[in-house]
C-alpha positions in Angstrom: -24.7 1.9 -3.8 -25.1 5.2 -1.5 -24.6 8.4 -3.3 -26.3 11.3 -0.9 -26.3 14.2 -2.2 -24.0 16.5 0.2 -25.1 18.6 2.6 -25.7 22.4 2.5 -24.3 22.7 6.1 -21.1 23.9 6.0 -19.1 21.0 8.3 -17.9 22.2 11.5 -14.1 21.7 12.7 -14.0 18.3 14.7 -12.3 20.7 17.3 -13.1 24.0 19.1 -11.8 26.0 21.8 -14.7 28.4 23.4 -14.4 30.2 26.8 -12.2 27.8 28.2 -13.6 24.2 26.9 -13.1 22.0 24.4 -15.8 21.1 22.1 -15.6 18.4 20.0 -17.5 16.5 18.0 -18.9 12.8 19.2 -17.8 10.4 17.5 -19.2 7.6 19.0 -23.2 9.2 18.1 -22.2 9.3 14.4 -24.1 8.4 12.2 -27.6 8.7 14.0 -26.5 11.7 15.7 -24.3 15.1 15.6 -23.7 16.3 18.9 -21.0 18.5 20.6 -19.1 17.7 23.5 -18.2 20.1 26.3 -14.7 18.7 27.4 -14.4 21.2 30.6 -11.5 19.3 32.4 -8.4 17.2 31.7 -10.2 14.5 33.3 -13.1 14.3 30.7 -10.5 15.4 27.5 -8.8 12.1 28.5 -11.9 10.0 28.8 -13.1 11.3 25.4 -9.5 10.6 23.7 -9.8 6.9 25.4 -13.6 6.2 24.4 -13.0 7.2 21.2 -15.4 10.3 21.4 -12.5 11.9 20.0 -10.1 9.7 17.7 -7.9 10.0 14.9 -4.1 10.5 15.2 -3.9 14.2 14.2 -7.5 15.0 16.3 -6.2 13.5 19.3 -2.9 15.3 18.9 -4.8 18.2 18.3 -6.5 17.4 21.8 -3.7 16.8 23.9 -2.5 20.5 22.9 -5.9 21.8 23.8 -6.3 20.2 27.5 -2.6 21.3 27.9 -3.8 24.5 27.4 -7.0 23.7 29.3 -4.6 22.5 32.4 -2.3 26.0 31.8 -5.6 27.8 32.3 -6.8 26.0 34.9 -3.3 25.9 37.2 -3.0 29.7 36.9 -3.5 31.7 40.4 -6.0 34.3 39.3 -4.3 36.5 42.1 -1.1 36.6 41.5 -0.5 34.8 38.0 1.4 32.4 38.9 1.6 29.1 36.7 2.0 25.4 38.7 4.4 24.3 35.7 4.6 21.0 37.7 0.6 20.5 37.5 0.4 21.2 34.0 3.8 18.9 33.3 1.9 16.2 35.2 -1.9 16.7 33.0 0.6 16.5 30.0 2.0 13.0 31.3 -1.4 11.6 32.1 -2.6 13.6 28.3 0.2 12.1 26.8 -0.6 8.6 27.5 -3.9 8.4 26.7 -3.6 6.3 23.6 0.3 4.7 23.0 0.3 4.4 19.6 -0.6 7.0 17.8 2.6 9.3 17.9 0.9 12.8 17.2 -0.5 12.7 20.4 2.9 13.2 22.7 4.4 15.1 19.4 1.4 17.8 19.9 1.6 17.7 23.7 5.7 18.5 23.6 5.4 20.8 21.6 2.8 23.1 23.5 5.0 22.2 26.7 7.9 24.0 24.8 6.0 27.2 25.5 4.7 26.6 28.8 7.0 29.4 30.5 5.2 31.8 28.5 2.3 30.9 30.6 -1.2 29.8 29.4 -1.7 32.1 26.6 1.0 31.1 24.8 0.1 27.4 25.0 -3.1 28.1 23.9 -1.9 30.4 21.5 0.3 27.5 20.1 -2.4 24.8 19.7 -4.7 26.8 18.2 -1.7 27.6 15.6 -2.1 24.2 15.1 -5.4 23.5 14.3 -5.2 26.3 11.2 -1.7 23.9 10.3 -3.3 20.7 10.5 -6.1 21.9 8.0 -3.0 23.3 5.7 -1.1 20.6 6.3 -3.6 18.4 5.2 -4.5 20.2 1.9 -0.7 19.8 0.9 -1.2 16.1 1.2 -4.1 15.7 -0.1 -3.3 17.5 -3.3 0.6 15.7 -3.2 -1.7 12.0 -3.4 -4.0 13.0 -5.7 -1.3 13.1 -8.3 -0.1 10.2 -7.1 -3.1 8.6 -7.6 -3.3 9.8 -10.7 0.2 8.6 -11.9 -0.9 5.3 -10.8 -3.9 4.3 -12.3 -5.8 4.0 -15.0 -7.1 6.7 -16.7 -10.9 6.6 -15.7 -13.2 7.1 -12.2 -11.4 5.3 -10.1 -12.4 2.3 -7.8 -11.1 2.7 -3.6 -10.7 0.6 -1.1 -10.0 2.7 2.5 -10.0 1.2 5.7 -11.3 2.5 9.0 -12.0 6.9 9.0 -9.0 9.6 8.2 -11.6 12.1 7.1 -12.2 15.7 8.7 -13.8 13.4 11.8 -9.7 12.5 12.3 -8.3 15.9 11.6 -8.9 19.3 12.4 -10.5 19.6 9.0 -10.2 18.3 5.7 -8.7 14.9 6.7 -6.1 12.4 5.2 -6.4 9.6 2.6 -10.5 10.4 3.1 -9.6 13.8 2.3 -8.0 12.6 -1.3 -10.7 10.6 -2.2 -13.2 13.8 -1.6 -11.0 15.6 -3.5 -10.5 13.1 -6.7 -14.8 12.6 -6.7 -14.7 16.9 -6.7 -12.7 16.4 -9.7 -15.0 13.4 -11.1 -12.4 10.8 -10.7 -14.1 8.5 -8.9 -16.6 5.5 -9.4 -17.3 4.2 -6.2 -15.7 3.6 -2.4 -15.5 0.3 -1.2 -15.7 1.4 3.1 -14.1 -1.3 5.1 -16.8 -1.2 8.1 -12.9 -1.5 10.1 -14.2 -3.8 13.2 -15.0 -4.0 16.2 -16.3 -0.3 16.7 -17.2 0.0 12.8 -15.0 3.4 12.2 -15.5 2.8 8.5 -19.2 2.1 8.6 -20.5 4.6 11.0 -18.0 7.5 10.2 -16.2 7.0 7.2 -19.7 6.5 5.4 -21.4 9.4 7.1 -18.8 11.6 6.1 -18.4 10.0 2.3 -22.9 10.7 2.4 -22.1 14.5 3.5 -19.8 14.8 0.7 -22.0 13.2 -1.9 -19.3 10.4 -2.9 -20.5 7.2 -4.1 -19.7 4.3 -1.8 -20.7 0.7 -0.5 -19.6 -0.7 2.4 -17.6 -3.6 2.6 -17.3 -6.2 5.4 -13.9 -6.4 6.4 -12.9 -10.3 5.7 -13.8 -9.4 2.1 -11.6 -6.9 1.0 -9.2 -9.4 -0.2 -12.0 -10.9 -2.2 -12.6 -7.5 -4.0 -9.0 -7.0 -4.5 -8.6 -10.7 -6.2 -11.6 -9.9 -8.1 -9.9 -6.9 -9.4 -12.9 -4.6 -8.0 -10.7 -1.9 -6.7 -7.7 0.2 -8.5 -6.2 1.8 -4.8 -6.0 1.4 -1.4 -5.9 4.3 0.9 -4.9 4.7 4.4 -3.9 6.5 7.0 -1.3 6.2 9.5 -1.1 6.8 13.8 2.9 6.0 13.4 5.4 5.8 11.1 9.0 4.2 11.6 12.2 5.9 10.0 12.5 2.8 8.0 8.9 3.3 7.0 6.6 0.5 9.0 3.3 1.9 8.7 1.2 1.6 12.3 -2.6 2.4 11.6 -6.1 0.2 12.5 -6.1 -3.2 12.8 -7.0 -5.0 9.7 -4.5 -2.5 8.1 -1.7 -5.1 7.3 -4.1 -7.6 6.0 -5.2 -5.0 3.5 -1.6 -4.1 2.7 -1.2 -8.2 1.6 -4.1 -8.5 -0.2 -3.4 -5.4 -2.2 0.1 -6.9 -2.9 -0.8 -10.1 -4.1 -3.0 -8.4 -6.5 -0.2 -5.5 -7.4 -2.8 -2.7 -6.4 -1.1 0.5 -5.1 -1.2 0.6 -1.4 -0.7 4.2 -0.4 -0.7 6.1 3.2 -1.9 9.5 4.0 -0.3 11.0 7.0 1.0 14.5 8.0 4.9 14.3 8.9 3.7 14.5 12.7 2.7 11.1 12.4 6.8 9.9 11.8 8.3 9.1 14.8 12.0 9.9 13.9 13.4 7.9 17.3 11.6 4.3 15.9 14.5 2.5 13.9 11.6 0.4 12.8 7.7 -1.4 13.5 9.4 -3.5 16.0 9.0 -0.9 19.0 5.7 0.7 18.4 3.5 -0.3 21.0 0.2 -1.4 20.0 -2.7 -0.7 22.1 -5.0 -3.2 23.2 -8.7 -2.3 24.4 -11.5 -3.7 26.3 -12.6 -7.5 25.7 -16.7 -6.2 25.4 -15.9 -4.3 22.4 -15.6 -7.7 20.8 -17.9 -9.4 23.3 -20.9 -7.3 22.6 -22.5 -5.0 19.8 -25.2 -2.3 20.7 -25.1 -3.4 24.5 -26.7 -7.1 23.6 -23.8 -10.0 24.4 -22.7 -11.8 21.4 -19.9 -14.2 22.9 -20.5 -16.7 25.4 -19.5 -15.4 29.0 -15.9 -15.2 29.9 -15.0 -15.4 26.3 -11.4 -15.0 25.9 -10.5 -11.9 23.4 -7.7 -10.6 21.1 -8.2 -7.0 20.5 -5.7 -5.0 19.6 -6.1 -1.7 17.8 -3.5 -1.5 15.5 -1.4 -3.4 13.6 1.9 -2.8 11.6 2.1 -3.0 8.2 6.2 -3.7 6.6 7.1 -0.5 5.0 7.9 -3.4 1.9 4.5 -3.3 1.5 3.6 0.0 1.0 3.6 1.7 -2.1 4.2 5.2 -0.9 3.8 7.1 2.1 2.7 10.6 1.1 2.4 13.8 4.1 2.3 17.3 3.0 6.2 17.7 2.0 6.9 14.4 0.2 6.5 11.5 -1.1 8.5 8.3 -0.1 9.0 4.9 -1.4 10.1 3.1 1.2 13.6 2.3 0.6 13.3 -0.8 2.1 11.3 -2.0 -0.4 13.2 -1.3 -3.0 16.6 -2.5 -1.2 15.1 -5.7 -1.3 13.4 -6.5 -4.5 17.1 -5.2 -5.7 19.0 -7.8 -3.3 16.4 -10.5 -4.7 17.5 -9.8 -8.4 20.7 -9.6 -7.4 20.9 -13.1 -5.2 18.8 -14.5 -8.2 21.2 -13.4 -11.0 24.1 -15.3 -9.2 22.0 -18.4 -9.1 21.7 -18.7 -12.5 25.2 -17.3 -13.5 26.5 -20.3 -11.4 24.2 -22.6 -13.2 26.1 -20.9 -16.8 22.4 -19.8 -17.4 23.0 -16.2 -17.3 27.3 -15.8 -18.5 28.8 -13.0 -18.3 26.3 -9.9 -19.0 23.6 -12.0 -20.8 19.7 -12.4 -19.1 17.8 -10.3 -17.2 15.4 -10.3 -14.4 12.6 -7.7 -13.4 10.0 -7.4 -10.6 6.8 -5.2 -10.2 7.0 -3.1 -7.1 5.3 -4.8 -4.4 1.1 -3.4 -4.6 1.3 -1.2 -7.8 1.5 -2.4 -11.2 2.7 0.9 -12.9 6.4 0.0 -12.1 9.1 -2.4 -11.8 13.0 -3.2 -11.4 15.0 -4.4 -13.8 18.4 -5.8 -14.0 21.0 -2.9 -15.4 22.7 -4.0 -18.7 26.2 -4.3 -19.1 26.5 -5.8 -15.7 28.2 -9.0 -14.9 25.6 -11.3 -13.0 27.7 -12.9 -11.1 28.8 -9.9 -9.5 25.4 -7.9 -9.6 24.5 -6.5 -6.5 20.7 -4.7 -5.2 22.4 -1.4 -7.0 22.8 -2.4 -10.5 19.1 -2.2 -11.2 17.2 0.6 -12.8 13.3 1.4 -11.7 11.0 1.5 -15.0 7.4 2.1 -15.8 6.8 -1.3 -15.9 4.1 -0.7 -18.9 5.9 1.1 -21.3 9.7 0.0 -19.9 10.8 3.8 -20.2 13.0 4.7 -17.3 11.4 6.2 -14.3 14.2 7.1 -13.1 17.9 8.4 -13.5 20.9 6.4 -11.5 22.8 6.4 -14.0 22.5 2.7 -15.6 20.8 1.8 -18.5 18.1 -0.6 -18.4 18.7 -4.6 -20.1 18.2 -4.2 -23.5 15.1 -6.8 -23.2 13.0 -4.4 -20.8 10.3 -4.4 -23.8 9.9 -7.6 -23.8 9.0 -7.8 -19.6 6.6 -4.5 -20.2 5.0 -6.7 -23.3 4.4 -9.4 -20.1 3.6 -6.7 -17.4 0.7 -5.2 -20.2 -1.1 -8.2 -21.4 -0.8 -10.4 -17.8 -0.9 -10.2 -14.3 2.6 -11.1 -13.5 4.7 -10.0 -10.8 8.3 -11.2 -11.9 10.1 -11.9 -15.7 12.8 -14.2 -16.0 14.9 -14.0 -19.2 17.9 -16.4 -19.2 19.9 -18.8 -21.9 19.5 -22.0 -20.3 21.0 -25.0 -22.4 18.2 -26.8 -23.5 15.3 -24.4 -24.0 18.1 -22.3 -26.3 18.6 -25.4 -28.3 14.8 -26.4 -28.5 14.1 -22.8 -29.8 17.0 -22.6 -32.1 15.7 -26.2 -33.4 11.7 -25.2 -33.5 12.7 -22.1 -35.4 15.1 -23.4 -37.5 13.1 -22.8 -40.7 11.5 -19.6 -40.1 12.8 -18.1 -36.6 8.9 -18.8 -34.9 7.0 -21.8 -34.1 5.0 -23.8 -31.8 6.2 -26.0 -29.3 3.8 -28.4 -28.7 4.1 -30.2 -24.9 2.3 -33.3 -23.9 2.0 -36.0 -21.2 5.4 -34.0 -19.4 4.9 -34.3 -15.2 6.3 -31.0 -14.6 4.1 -29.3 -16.2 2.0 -28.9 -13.0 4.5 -26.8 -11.7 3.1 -24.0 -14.3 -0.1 -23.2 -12.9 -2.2 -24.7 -16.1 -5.8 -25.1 -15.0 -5.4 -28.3 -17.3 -2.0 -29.4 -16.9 -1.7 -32.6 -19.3 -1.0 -30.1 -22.3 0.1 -26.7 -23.4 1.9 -24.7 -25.8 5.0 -23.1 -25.7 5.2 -20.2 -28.5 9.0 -19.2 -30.4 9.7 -15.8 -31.5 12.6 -14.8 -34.1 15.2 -13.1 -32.9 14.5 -9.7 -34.6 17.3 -7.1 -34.0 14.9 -4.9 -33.2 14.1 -6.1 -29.4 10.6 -4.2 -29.4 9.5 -5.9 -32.5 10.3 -8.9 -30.7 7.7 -7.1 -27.6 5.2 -6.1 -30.3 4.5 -10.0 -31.3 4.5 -11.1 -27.6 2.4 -8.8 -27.0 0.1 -9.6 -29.9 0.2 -13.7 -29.0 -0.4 -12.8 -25.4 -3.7 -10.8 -26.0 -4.9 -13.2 -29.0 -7.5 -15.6 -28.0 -6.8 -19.7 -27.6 -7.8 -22.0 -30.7 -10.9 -23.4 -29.8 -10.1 -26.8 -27.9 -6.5 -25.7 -27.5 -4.2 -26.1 -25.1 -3.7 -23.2 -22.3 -0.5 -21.1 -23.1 2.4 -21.7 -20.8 3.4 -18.3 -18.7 6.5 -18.0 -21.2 8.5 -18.2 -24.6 11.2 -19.4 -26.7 13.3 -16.9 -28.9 15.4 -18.8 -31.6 18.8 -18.5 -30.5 18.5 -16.5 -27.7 16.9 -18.3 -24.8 14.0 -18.3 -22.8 11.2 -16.1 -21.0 9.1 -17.3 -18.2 7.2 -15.2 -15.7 5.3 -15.9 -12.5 3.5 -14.0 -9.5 7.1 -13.9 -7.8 10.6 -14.2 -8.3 10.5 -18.1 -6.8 7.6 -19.1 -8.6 9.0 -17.8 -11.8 12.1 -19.5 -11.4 10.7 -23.0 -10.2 8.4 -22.1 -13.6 11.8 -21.6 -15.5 13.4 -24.5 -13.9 10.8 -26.6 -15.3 10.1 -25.5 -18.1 14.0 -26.6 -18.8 13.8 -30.1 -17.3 10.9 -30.9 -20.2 13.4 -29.5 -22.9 15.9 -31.7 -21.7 14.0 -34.1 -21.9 12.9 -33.7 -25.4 16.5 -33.3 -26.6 17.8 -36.3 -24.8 14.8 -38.3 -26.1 13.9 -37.2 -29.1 16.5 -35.6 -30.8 14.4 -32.4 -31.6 11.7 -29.4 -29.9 8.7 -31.7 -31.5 7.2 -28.1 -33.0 3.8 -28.3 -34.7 
């Protein structure tokens, strides 16, 4: 694990303005070397933005307003003052288009063009404004994810997962979702970075890492195909990003490899959050659908260090971004909010909803009766439940209420009252990795828990030598156990033993638990990574107890 301590050299801004040039840091020397670049011409800005000597989304923004400036300078008659506004409107096309994706870029270069009839001052005037907002702007982020972060995970030095560089390298200063992890490890709330070295051009390793060394953060780098594998092997508690676009309907465009991340850290219900400053929404993109991803140069992939390392005329995929569904982010925090992308939540609220019908018009789930909940896609600190008091087979995406999905306390007010059973999925969400809880009254698990319990309210239900009991993801599926609770009044106390059975350790040559319960009377509970796999889960779960009450005339409890 690297942990250099940082450096007493106060960093330098990634961008300058001196007499007339740009000077920039080169990113492409990094880490063997810091060196300046003189950027004297629009020509060489542009070459710098497109080689990646300069890169980031807000640096390169922060460059196109620069050689706008540059150009202003350079197409004013010394003699007479006069500005060629049609030069300087042509540097800003070629500026502009230097890199398609990232949206700050033509966002920075308008918006020194809006004062271009103030002459050359005044655009330089303006960029430099921007540099000294950039390095605000980012501060407000960064502090607005921190406590995000915080409200996320668990209470200890974390464990993060970032992909490709959004440090002060990408920014004027201070940087984006690298920014928030420097800040949480100056408060001591973090354990260790995993650094995606981001391929082919190894942003991550070279960059990332150099910058993570300088700050004296504690890091490893990890090779790109196995980030999934740490996420699985529950290695990291947050992935951070950054963004180059952002969709009104909040598809996130960032490095490639991005979207893969965003998957993984879904599966695993680890919070997927991105960084950006509000420059980087493009409020004229409906959605991910138009953002035009750039593709680069086949001998990035072809060679590394100038040495070949495909055969000759090998074909190559290379794009440089990807776009990751705004249902599979988390949040999307800039410096004046914080956004849950309602499309998300639309439609894990349309899946309950289309859910809940299917099982009323099975008579599963009559009139108000069951419930349904799902974790947020990639966090694990909150889910949505069905409302109560709501007829099912009229429940619709808004009769569902967002709770923390470990305590089952509201997170927020719409003005419906969570199903009275919410402690019983927040007994599931704390003590397993599930991502969906289905509680219904199907016909013959009711009757096989109101026969097991008949004597006491709990009991075992013992299942053996049942088919469909592959369908519940048993490493050994020949046998397993099938727990029934009493139907307490109080619903938590009801949690409170899940809870404790749950988190109890298998008998010694037992039978692996099924992935739900019986309550005498009152149903049954079955959960699963999804929605589908916890109803096919349910669904046969209820076959078997047909089975046993066709066949033997009783829940054969232990």
């Amino acid at each position: 694990m690297a942990s250099n301590p940082s450096s007493d050299r106060t960093p330098r801004p990634s961008l300058e303005w001196s007499d007339g040039v740009v000077l920039a840091v080169d990113q492409r020397a990094l880490p063997h070397e810091y060196r300046l670049l003189r950027l004297e011409t629009v020509d060489q800005l542009i070459d710098a933005v497109q080689s990646l000597a300069v890169r980031g989304a807000p640096a390169i923004g922060l460059a196109g307003a620069l050689g706008v400036a540059m150009s202003a300078f350079r197409h004013t008659d010394a003699t007479t003052g006069t500005l060629d506004r049609s030069a300087v409107r042509a540097d800003a096309a070629r500026i502009a288009a230097a890199r398609p994706t990232a949206v700050n870029l033509a966002w920075a270069v308008e918006r020194v063009l809006g004062v271009l009839g103030d002459g050359g001052q005044a655009v330089l005037d303006e960029a430099l404004a921007m540099l000294d907002e950039d390095i605000a702007v980012n501060r407000a982020a960064v502090n607005r994810a921190c406590e995000l972060v915080l409200s996320l995970t668990p209470d200890r030095p974390l464990r993060i997962l970032t992909h490709c560089n959004t440090g002060r390298l990408a920014t004027a200063a201070v940087g984006t979702a690298l920014g928030v992890i420097i800040e949480l490890s100056g408060r001591g709330l973090v354990e260790e970075v995993l650094v995606d070295e981001t391929r082919p051009l190894l942003q991550g390793a070279r960059l990332t890492a150099w910058e993570l060394s300088e700050a004296g953060v504690p890091y490893r780098l990890c090779v790109d195909s196995a980030a999934a594998s740490a996420l699985a092997r529950g290695l990291v508690d947050v992935v951070l990003v950054g963004a180059d676009r952002i969709a009104v309907n909040g598809d996130v465009a960032n490095k490639i490899g991005t979207y893969g991340l965003a998957l993984a850290a879904a599966r695993h219900h680890v919070p997927f959050i991105v960084v950006a400053p509000e420059s980087t929404r493009d409020p004229a993109l409906p959605d991910g659908s138009g953002i035009v991803v750039e593709e680069r140069s086949a001998h990035e992939v072809t060679s590394f260090a100038g040495t070949a390392v495909a055969p000759a005329g090998a074909g190559v995929y290379n794009p440089a971004f990807d776009v990751t569904p705004a249902e599979l982010v988390t949040a999307v925090v800039t410096e004046k909010e914080t956004v849950r992308p309602a499309a998300t939540r639309q439609r894990l609220g349309a899946d309950l909803a289309r859910f809940s019908r299917q099982f009323y018009e099975r008579g599963w789930m009559p009139a108000t009766s069951g419930n349904l909940s799902v974790r947020l896609p990639g966090e694990s600190a909150h889910a949505l439940i069905t409302a109560s008091g709501r007829d099912k087979g009229d429940l619709t995406a808004a009769d569902t209420v967002l709770v923390d999905a470990r305590t089952g306390e509201p997170a927020e007010e719409n003005g419906l009252r969570a199903s009275a059973e919410t402690s019983i999925h927040a007994a599931v969400y704390r003590a397993t990795d599930a991502g969906a809880v289905v509680h219904v009254h199907s016909p013959y698990a009711t009757a096989v828990a109101s026969r097991v319990g008949a004597a006491g309210g709990t009991g075992t239900l013992e299942l053996a030598g049942h088919e469909l009991l592959k369908a519940l993801g048993l490493s050994d599926p020949s046998r397993t156990t099938l727990p029934v609770f009493a139907n307490h009044a109080e619903v938590p106390r009801i949690a409170a033993e899940l809870e404790a059975h749950l988190l109890s350790d298998t008998p010694p040559g037992g039978p692996e638990r099924a992935p739900g319960l019986l309550i005498t009377d009152h149903g049954v509970t079955v959960w699963g990574r999804d929605l589908a796999q916890a109803r096919n889960r349910l669904e046969c779960l209820e076959s078997v107890c047909r089975h046993l009450v066709l066949t033997t005339g009783q829940g054969g409890h232990g």
